[in-house]
N, C-alpha and C positions, 0 to 999 in steps of 0.2 A: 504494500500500500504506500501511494506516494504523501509525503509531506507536502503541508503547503506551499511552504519555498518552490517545492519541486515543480510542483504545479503552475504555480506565476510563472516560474521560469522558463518553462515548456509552452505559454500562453506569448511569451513575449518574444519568443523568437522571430526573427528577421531575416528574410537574405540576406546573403552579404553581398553589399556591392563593392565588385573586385578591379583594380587597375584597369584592366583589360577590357571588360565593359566599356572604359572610360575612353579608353585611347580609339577603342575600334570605332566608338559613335567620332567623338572627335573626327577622325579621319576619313568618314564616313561624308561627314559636313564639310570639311572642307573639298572632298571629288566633290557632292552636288553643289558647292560655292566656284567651283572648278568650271563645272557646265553651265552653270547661269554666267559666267562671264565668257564661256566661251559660246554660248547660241547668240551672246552680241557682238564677239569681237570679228569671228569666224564669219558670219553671213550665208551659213549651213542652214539656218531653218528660217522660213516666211518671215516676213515683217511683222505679220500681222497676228503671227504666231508667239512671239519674242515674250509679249508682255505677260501670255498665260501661262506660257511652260515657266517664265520666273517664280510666277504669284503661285504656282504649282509646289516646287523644288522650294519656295520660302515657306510654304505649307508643312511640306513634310519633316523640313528643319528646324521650325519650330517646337513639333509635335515631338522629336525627337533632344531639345533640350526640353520640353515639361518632362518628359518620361525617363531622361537620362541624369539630367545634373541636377533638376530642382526636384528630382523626385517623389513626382509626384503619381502617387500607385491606385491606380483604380477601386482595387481591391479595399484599399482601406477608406481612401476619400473621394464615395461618390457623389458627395455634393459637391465638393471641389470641382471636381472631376465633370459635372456635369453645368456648374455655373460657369466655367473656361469656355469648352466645347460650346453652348450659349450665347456666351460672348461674344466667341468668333464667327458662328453662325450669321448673327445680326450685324456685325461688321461687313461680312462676305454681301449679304442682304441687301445695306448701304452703299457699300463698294459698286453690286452689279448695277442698283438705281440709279445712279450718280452719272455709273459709264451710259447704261443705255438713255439718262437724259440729253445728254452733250452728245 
């Protein structure tokens, strides 16, 4: 039979977040930092193409510092988690009304 100590302490376990996690997302962000400067420098994809594939690639690097350095874990903060996501919905919302006003 376990003690209660034992028990807290079995309740309070965490992943570990390991260097390597850390280095691989880093480097990960800078190749897609890599591609968004080169679909403008390069003149490989459409003009008209440019500005989504960035707002794409700044998406996805976003999503991967909340998840990766500010850690923020679903699992434990779904309000967080889902007033963020929210956020940015309505941003994205703004964003698209704005463009297709002008």
């Amino acid at each position: 039979m376990e003690t209660k100590a034992q028990e807290n302490q079995n309740q309070d376990v965490q992943p570990v977040e390991t260097e390597t996690k850390h280095v691989i997302s880093f480097a990960v962000m800078i190749v897609i930092t890599a591609i968004s400067f080169g679909a403008v420098i390069m003149d490989v994809i459409p003009i008209g193409m440019v500005i989504p594939i960035i707002l794409v690639l700044a998406l996805i690097q976003v999503m991967m510092q909340f998840f990766t350095f500010m850690h923020l874990d679903y699992k434990k903060e779904k309000m967080t988690v889902t007033f963020v996501m929210s956020g940015l919905l309505f941003a994205l919302i703004c964003a698209l009304g704005v463009a297709l006003i002008s």
